[in-house]
C-alpha positions, 0 to 999 in steps of 0.5 A, spaced: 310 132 674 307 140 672 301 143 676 295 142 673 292 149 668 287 152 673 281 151 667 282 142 668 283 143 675 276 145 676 273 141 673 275 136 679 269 134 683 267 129 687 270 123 693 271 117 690 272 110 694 275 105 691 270 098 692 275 093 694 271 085 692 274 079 692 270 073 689 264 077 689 264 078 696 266 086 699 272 087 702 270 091 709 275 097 707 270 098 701 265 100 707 269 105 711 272 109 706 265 110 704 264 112 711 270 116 711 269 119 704 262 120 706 264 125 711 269 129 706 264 129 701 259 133 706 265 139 707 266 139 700 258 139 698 259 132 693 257 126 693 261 120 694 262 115 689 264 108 689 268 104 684 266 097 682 270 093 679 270 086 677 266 081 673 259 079 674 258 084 679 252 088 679 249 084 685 254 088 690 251 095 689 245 095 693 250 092 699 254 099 697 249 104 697 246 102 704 253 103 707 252 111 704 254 110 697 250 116 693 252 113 686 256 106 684 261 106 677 261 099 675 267 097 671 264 090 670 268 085 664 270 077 664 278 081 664 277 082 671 274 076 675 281 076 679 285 082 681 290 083 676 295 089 675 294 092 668 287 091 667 284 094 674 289 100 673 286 101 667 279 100 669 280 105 675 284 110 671 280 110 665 275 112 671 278 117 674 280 120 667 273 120 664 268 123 670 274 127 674 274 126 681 277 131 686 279 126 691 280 118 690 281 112 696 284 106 696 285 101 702 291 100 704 290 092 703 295 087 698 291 090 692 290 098 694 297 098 695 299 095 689 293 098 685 294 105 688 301 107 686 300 104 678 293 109 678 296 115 681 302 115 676 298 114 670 294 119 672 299 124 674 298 125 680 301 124 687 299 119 693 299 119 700 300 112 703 298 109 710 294 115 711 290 115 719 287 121 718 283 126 713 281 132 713 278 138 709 283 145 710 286 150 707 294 149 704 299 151 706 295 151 713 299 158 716 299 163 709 305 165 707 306 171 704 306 171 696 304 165 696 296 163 694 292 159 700 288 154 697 281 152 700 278 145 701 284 141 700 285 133 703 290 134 708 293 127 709 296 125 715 300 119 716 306 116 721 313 118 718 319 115 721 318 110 724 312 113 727 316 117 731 313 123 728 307 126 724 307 128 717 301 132 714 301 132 706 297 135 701 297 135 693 295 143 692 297 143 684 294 137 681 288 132 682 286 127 684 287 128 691 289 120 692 290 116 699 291 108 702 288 108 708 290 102 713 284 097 715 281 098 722 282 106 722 276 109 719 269 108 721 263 106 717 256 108 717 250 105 720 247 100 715 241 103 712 237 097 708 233 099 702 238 104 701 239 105 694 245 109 689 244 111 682 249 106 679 253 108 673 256 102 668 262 104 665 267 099 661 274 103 657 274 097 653 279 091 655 284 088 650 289 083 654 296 084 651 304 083 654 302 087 659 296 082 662 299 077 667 296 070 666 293 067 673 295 059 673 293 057 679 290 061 685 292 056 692 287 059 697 290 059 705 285 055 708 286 059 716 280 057 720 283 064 725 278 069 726 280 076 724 282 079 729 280 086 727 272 083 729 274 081 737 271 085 742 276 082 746 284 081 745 289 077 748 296 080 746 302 077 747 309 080 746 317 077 746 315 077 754 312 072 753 318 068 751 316 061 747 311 059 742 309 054 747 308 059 752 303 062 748 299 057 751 298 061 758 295 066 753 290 062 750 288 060 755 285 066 758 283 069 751 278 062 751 276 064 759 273 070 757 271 068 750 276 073 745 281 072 742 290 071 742 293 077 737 301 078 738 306 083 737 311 084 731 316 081 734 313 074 736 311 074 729 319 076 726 320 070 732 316 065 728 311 064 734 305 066 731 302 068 724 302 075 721 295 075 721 295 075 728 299 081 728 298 088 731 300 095 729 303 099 724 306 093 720 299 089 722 292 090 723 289 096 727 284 094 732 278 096 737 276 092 742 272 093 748 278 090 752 285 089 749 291 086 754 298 087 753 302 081 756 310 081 755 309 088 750 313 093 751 309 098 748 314 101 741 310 106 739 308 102 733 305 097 737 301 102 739 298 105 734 295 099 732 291 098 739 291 104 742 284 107 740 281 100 745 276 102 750 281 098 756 287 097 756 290 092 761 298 091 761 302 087 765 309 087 765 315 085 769 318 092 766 315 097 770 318 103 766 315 100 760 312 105 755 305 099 755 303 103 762 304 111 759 297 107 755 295 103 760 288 104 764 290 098 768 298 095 769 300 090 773 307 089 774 310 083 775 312 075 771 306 074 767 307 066 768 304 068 775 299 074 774 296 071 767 294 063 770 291 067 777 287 071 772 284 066 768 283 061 775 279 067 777 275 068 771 273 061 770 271 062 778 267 068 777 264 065 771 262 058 773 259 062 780 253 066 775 
């Protein structure tokens, strides 16, 4: 992959947010990449634009423009009633190609990660996966010597190795300047009804080839769990926690006090509980007013997933476990114990008011 002549690269302007639907309905990563998109393009002096795609989808844009969206590109054909690969690659890619923005966003959902990748190498650039972090800087961010430092780029950071370490990316040379960023990371702006965007339709034209995957049947998972990214108050359990059926104990207090049970990565690797339930690195990142830590060790994985909560209650028979280095509460002990007398106290203090 060459480096772009510096006459095309200028011609790169722009944030864009790709506005993930799925059955007419916008994803809620759709609203905080266009906050976060928001907050490049006002460093960089652009707007930030969304990119529609599906079929008979006109009916969403108002829903985008008053989540902070200056304009909406909508790619709208019967080709695209349900994700595909080939023909939402095309759409977005043809975007890319035919208006030429400087930095592209994608959720790191099933869809974006799939759709990411295609895109960026049909586009000829590169992809920064899983990003956690967005700023605008200057590459290389120390000059060396002899060689140009550029302004205004996309640093993207992400979790690397295991997230035992940080990695800082950009994509000096070539444009678009593309990142995934994970659900739950990234803060949306304040609804402002009535807001509008200038819409733009645009349609490269859809001719269904071998390419095309025929969709046969679509089985929806009929879950009535609650997302938990949405639960102001978490309830988590880890291995400690010891069984499927000891769980109980845990929704027991989650019920008490009105939230909801999330878990480890290792109970959903044991079969206790759903991957939806899931917190952490390869889960959801979540930030709830309260989140408790029962029989979680604390991997730095798991962390990164909770770790922006506004309280965190650990409670551990370990008292070395790494969960209390992010604790504002720890509790040392057997949770078959601490966690009824929690929830007793609680139904206590409830019923009283």
């Amino acid at each position: 992959m060459g480096a772009m002549n510096a006459e095309e690269y200028a011609k790169y302007k722009g944030v864009y947010v790709f506005a993930q639907q799925v059955d007419n309905v916008i994803s809620g990563i759709s609203f905080e990449l266009i906050g976060e998109g928001k907050r490049l393009a006002e460093q960089l002096g652009v707007d930030v634009t969304a990119v529609l795609i599906g079929s008979d989808v006109k009916g969403l844009v108002d829903e985008l423009a008053e989540y902070g969206a200056d304009k909406v590109i909508v790619v709208d054909d019967p080709e695209l009633k349900n994700y595909r690969t080939e023909p939402y690659a095309h759409a977005l890619a043809s975007v890319i190609n035919e208006y030429k923005p400087e930095i592209v966003l994608v959720g790191a959902t099933a869809i974006g990660r799939d759709l990411g990748p295609t895109v960026s190498a049909r586009v000829k650039t590169g992809l920064t996966a899983d990003c956690t972090l967005l700023e605008i800087a200057d590459f290389p961010i120390n000059p060396i010597p002899g060689q140009e430092q550029k302004h205004n780029q996309l640093l993207m950071t992400r979790p690397a190795f295991g997230g035992n370490t940080i990695a800082t990316i950009a994509c000096p040379d070539n444009r678009p300047q593309m990142a995934t960023v994970r659900p739950g990371v990234m803060q949306k702006l304040e609804k402002k009804p009535g807001a509008k965007a200038e819409v733009i339709e645009f349609n490269p034209g859809f001719t269904p080839d071998n390419k095309y995957v025929e969709i046969l049947e679509i089985s929806k998972a009929v879950s009535d769990i609650k997302d938990i990214m949405d639960a102001k108050i978490l309830v988590s359990g880890g291995r400690g926690v010891g069984s499927a059926e000891n769980f109980k104990i845990l929704e027991d207090l989650a019920e008490a006090l009105g939230g909801q049970v999330s878990c480890s990565r290792a109970v959903v690797d044991s079969g206790w509980m759903p991957r939806d339930m899931q917190v952490g690195q390869t889960g959801k990142t979540v930030r709830p007013n309260v989140y408790f830590a029962i029989g979680i060790s604390g991997a730095i994985q798991h962390v990164a997933g909770m770790e922006e909560s506004d309280i965190i209650v650990a409670i551990n028979k370990d008292e070395d476990a790494p969960i209390f280095d992010v604790a504002d509460y720890g509790v040392v002990g057997d949770l078959n114990k601490i966690v009824p007398q929690l929830t007793e106290a609680i139904k206590a203090q409830m019923a009283s008011k």
